[in-house]
C-alpha atoms as an extended CHARMM CRD file, in Angstrom:
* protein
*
       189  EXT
         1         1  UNK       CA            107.5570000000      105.2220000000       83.8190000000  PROA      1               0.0000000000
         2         2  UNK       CA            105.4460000000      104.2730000000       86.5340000000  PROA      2               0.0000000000
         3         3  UNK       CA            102.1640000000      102.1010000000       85.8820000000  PROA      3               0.0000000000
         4         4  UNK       CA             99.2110000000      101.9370000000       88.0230000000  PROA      4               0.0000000000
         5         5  UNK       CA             97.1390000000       98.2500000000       88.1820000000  PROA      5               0.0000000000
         6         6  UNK       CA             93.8880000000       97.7210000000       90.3520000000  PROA      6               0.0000000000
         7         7  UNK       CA             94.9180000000       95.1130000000       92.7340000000  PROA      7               0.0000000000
         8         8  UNK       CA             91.5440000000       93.1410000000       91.8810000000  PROA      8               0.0000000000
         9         9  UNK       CA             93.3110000000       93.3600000000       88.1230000000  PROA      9               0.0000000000
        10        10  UNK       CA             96.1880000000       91.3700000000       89.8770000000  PROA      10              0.0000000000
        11        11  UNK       CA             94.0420000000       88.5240000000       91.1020000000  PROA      11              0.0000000000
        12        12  UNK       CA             93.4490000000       85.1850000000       88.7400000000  PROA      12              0.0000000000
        13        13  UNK       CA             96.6050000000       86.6690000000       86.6240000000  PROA      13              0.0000000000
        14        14  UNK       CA             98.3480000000       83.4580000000       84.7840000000  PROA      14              0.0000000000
        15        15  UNK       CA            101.8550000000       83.0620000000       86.7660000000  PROA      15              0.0000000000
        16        16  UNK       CA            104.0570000000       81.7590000000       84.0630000000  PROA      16              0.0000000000
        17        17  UNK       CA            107.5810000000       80.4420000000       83.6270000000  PROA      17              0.0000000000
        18        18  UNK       CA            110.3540000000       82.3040000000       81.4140000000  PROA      18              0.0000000000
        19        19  UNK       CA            109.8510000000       79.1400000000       79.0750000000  PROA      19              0.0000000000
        20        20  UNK       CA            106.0290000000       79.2310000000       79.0960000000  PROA      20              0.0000000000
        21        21  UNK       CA            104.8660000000       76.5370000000       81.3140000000  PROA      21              0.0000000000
        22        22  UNK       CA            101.8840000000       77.8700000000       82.8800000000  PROA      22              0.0000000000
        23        23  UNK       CA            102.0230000000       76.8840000000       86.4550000000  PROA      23              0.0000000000
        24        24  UNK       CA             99.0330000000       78.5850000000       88.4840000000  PROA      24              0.0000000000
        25        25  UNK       CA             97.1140000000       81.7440000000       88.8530000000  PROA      25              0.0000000000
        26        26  UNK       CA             97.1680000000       84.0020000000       91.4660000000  PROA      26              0.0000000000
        27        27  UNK       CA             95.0060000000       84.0070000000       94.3060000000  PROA      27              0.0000000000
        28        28  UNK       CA             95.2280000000       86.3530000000       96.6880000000  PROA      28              0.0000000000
        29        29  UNK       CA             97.5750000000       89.3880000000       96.9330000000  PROA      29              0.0000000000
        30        30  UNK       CA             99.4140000000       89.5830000000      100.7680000000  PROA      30              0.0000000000
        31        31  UNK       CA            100.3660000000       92.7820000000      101.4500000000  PROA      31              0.0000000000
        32        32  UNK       CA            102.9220000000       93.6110000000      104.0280000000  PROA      32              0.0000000000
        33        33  UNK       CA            100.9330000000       96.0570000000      106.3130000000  PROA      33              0.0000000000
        34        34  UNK       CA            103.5720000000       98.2020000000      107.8330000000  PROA      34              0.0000000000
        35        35  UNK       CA            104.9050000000       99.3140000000      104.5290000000  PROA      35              0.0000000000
        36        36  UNK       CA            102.0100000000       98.7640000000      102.0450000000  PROA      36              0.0000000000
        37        37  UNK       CA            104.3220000000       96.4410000000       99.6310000000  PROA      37              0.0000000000
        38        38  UNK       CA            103.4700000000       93.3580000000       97.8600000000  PROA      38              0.0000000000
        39        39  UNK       CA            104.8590000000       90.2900000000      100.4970000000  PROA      39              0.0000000000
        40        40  UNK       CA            103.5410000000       87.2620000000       98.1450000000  PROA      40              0.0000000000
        41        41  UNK       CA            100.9480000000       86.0940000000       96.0280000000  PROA      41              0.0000000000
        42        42  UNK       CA             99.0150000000       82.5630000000       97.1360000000  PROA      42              0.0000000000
        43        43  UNK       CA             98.4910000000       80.7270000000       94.1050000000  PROA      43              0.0000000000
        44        44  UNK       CA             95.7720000000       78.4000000000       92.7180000000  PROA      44              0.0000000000
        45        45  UNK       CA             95.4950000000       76.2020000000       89.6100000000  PROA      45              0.0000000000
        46        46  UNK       CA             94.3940000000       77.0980000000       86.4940000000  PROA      46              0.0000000000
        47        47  UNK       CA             90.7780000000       75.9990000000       85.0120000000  PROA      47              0.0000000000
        48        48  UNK       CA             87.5370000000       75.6130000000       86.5570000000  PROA      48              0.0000000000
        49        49  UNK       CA             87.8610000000       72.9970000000       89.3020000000  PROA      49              0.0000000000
        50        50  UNK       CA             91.3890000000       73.7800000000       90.4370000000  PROA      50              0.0000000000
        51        51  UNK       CA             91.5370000000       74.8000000000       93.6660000000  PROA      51              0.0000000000
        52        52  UNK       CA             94.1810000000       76.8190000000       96.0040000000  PROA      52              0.0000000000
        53        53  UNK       CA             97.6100000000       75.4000000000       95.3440000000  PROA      53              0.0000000000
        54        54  UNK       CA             98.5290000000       76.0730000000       99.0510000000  PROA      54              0.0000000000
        55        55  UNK       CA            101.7960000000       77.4970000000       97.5140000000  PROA      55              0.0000000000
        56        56  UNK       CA            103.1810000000       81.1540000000       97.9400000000  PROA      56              0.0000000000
        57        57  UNK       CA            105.0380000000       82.9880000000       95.3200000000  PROA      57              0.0000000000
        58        58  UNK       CA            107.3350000000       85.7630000000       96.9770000000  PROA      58              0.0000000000
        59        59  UNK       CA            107.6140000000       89.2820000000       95.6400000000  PROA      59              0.0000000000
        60        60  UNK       CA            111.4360000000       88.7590000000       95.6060000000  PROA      60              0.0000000000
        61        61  UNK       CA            111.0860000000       85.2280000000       93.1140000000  PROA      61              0.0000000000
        62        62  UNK       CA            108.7100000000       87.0730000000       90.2570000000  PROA      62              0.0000000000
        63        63  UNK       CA            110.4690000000       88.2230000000       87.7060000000  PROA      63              0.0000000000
        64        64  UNK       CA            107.8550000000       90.6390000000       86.2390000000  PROA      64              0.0000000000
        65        65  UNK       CA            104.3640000000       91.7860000000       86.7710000000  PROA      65              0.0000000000
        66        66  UNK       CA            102.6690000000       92.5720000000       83.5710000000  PROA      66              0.0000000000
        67        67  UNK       CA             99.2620000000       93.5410000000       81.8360000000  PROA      67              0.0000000000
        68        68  UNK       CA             98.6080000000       90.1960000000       81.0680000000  PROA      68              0.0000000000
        69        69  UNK       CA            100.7090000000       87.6320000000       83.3740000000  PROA      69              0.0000000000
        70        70  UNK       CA            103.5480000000       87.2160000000       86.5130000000  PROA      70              0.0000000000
        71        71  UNK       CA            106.2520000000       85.7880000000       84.9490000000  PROA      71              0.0000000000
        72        72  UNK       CA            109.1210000000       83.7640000000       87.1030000000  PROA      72              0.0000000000
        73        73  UNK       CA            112.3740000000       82.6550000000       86.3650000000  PROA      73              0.0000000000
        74        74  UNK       CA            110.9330000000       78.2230000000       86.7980000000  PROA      74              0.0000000000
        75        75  UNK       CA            108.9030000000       76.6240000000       88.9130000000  PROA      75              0.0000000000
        76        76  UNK       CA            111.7980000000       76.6700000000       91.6020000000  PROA      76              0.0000000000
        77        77  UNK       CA            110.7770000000       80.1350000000       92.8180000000  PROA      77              0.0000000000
        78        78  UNK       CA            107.6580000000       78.5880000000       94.3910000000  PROA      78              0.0000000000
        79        79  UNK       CA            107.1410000000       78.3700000000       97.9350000000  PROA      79              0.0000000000
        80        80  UNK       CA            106.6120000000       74.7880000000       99.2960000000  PROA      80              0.0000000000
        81        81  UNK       CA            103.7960000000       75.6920000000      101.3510000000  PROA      81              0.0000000000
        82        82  UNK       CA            102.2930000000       79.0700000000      101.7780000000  PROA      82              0.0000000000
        83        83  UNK       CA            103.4070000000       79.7750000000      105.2830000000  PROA      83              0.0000000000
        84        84  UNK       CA            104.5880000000       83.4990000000      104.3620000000  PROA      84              0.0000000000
        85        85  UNK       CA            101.0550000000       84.2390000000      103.2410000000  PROA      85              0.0000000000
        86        86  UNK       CA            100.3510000000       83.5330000000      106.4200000000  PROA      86              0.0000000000
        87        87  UNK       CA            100.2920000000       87.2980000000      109.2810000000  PROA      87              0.0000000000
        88        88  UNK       CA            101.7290000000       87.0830000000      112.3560000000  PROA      88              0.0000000000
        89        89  UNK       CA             98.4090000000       87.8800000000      114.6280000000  PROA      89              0.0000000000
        90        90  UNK       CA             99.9160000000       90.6910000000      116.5160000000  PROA      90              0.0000000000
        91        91  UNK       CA            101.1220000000       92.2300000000      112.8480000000  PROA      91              0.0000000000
        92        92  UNK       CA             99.3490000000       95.6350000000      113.5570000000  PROA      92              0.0000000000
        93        93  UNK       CA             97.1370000000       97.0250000000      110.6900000000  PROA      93              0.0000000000
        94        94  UNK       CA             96.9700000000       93.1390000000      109.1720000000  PROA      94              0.0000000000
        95        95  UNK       CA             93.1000000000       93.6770000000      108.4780000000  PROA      95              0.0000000000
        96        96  UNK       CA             91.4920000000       93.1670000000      105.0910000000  PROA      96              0.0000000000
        97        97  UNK       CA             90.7310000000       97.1080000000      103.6720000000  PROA      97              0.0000000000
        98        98  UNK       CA             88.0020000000       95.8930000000      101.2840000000  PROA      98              0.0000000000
        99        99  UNK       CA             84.3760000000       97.3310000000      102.2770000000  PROA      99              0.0000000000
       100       100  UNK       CA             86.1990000000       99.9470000000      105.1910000000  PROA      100             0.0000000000
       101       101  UNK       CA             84.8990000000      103.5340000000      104.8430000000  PROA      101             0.0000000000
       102       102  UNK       CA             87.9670000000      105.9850000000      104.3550000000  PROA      102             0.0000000000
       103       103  UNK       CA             87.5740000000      108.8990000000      105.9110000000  PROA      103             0.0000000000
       104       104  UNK       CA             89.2810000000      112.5880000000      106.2780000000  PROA      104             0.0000000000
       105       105  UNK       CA             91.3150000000      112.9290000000      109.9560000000  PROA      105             0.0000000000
       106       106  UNK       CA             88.8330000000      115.6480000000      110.1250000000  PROA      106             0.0000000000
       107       107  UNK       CA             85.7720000000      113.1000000000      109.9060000000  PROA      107             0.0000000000
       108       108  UNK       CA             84.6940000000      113.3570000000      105.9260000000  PROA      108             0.0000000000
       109       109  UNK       CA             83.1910000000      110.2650000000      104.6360000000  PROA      109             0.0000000000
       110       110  UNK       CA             84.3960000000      109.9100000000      101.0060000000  PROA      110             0.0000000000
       111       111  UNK       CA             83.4010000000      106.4330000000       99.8960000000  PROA      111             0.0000000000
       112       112  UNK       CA             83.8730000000      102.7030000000      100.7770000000  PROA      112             0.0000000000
       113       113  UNK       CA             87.1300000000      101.1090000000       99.5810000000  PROA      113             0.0000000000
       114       114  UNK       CA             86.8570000000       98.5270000000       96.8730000000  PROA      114             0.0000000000
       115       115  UNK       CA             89.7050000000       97.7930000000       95.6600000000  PROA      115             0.0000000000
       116       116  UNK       CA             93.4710000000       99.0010000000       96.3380000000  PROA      116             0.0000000000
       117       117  UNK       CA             95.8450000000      100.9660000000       93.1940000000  PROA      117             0.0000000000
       118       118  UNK       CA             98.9080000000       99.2040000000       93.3900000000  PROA      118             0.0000000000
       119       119  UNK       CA            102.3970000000      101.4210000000       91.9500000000  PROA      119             0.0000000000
       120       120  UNK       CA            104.3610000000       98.3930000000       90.5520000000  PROA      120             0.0000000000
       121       121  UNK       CA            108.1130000000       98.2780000000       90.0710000000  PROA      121             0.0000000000
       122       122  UNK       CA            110.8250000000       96.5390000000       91.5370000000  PROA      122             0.0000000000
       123       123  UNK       CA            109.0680000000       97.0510000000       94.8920000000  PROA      123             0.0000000000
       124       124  UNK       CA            105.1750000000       97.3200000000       94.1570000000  PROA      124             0.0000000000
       125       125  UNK       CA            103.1680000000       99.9610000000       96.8870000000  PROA      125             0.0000000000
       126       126  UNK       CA             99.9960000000      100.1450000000       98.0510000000  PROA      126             0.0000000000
       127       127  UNK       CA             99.1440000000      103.7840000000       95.8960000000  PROA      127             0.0000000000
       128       128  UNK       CA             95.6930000000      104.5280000000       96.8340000000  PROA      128             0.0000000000
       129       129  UNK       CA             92.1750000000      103.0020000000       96.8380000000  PROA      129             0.0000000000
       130       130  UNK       CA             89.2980000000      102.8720000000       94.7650000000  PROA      130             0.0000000000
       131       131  UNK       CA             86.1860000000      103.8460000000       96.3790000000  PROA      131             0.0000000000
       132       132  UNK       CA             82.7480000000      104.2190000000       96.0180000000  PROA      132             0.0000000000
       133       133  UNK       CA             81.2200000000      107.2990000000       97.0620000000  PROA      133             0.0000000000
       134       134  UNK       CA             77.4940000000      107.8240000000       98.6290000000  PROA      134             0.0000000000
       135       135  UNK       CA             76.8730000000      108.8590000000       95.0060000000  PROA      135             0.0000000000
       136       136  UNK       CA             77.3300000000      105.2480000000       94.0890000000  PROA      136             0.0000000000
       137       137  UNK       CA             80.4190000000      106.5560000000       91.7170000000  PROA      137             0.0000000000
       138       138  UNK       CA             83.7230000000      104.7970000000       91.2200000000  PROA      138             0.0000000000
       139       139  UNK       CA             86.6420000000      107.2130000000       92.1340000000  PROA      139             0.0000000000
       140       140  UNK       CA             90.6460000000      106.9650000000       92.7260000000  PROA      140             0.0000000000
       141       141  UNK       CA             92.2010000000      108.3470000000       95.6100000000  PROA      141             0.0000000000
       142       142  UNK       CA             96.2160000000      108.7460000000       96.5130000000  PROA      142             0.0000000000
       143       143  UNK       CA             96.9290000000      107.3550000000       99.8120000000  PROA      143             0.0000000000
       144       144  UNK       CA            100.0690000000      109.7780000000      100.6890000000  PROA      144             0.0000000000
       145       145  UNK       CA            101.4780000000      110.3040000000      104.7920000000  PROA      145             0.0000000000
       146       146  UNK       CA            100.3580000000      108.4360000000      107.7090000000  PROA      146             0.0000000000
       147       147  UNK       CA             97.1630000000      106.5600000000      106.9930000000  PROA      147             0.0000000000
       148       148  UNK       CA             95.4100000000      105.0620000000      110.2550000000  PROA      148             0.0000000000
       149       149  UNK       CA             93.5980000000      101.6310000000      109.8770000000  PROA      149             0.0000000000
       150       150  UNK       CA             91.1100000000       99.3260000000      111.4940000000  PROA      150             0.0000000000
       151       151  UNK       CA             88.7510000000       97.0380000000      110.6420000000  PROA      151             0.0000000000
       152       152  UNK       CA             86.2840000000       99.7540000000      110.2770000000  PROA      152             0.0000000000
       153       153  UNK       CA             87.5040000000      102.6900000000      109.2220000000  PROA      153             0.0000000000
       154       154  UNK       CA             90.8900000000      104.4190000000      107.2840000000  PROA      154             0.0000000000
       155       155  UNK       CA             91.8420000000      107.5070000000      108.1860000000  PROA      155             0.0000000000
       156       156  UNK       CA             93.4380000000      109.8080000000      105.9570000000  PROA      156             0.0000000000
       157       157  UNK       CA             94.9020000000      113.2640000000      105.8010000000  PROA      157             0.0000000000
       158       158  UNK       CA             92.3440000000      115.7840000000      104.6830000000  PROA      158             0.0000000000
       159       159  UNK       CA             94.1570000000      116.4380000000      101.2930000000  PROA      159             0.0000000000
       160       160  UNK       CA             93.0990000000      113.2810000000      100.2920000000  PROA      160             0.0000000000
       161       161  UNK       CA             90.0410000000      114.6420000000       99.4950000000  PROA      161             0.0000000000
       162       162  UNK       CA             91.2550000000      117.2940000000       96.9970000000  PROA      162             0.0000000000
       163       163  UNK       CA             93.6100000000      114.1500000000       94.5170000000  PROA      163             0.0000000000
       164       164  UNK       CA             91.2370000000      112.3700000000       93.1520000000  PROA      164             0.0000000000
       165       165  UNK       CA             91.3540000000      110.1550000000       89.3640000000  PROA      165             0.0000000000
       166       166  UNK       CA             88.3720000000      108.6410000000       87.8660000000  PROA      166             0.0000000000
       167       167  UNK       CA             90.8560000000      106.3850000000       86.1530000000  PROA      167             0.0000000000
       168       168  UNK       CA             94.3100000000      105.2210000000       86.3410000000  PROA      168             0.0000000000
       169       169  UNK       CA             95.5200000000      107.2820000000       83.4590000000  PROA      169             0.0000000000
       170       170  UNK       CA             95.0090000000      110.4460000000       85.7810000000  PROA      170             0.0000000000
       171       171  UNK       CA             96.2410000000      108.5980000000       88.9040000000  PROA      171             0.0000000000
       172       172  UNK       CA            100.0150000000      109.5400000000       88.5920000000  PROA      172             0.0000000000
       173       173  UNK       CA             99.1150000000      113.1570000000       88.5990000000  PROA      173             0.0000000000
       174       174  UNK       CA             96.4480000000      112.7600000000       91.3550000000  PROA      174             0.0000000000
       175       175  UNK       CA             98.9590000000      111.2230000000       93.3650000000  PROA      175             0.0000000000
       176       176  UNK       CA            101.6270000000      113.5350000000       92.8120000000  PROA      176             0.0000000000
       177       177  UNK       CA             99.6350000000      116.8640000000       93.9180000000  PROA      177             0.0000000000
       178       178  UNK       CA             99.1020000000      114.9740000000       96.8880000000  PROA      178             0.0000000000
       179       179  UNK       CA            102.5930000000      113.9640000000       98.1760000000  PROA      179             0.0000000000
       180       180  UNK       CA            103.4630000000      117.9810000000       96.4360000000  PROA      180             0.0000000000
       181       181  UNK       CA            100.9200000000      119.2090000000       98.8150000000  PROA      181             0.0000000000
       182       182  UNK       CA            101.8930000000      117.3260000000      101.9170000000  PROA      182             0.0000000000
       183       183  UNK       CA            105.4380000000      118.0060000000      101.3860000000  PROA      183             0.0000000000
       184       184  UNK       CA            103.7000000000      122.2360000000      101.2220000000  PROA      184             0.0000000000
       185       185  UNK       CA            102.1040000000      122.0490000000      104.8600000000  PROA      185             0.0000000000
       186       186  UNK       CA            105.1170000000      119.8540000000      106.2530000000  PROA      186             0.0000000000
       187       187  UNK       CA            107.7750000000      122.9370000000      105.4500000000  PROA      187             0.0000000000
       188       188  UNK       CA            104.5090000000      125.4200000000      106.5660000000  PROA      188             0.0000000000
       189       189  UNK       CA            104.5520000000      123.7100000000      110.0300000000  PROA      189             0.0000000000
């Protein structure tokens, strides 16, 4: 079964050991830009004057990603520093999507991003975006095929448009007629 998290649902997450030593919270979410996967999560302590814990916690260490913590195997998996948080500055499409209007390759504004749907699993995906529309309404959208980035604007196929969720419960579905009608005007071409 695949399940559907907002990334900002990720964020301040308890990262806990197998045993149950609480060891930090999570941060910030790195994503790997060229494939839209989960590279590590910074960490920072837990309570209300602990700051960043300048550690990194690699996809490849946590053991699980659930509704209500990231588990690892001990405190071992921890980076020493958080150097692979850190982008190479050439790393094309590195930018931060948060506040970038997504827009149809044919030039249709649908919303603002503000926040990414992340497909989790053994190797967690950028799914889609939540936006806000000019309507000031909260909407899901599949990110399926090539998606173009900058620091202003993401460009998606026009489909896009057409798969939409108002929640993650409908996301699966919205995201599957997408990549079933992509996969329809690839064999029409």
């Amino acid at each position: 079964m695949t399940v559907y998290m907002r990334a900002g649902e990720i964020i301040k997450k308890p990262v806990v050991t197998l045993a149950g030593e609480d060891i930090g919270q999570v941060k910030d979410i790195v994503f790997d830009a060229p494939t839209g996967s989960i590279r590590c999560f910074t960490l920072a302590g837990r309570g209300l004057l602990s700051g960043p814990l300048h550690r990194a916690l690699l996809w490849s260490n946590v053991h699980a990603l659930g509704p209500h913590a990231v588990m690892v195997r001990d405190e071992s998996t921890l980076e020493e520093d958080d150097t692979a948080a850190r982008s190479d500055r050439d790393e094309p499409g590195g930018a931060d999507v948060l506040g970038v209007a997504l827009t149809t390759r044919s030039g249709t504004r649908l919303g603002t991003v503000v926040d990414a749907v992340v497909e989790t699993g053994k190797a967690p995906v950028v799914a889609g975006y939540e936006i806000e529309t000019a309507e000031q309404r909260h909407i899901l959208l599949p990110v399926a095929g090539p998606v173009t980035v900058s620091r202003e604007r993401m460009l998606v196929p026009d489909a896009t448009a057409e798969h939409s969720a108002g929640d993650l419960g409908g996301f699966g579905a919205a995201a599957e007629g997408l990549r079933d009608r992509l996969r329809h005007e690839a064999r029409e071409e």
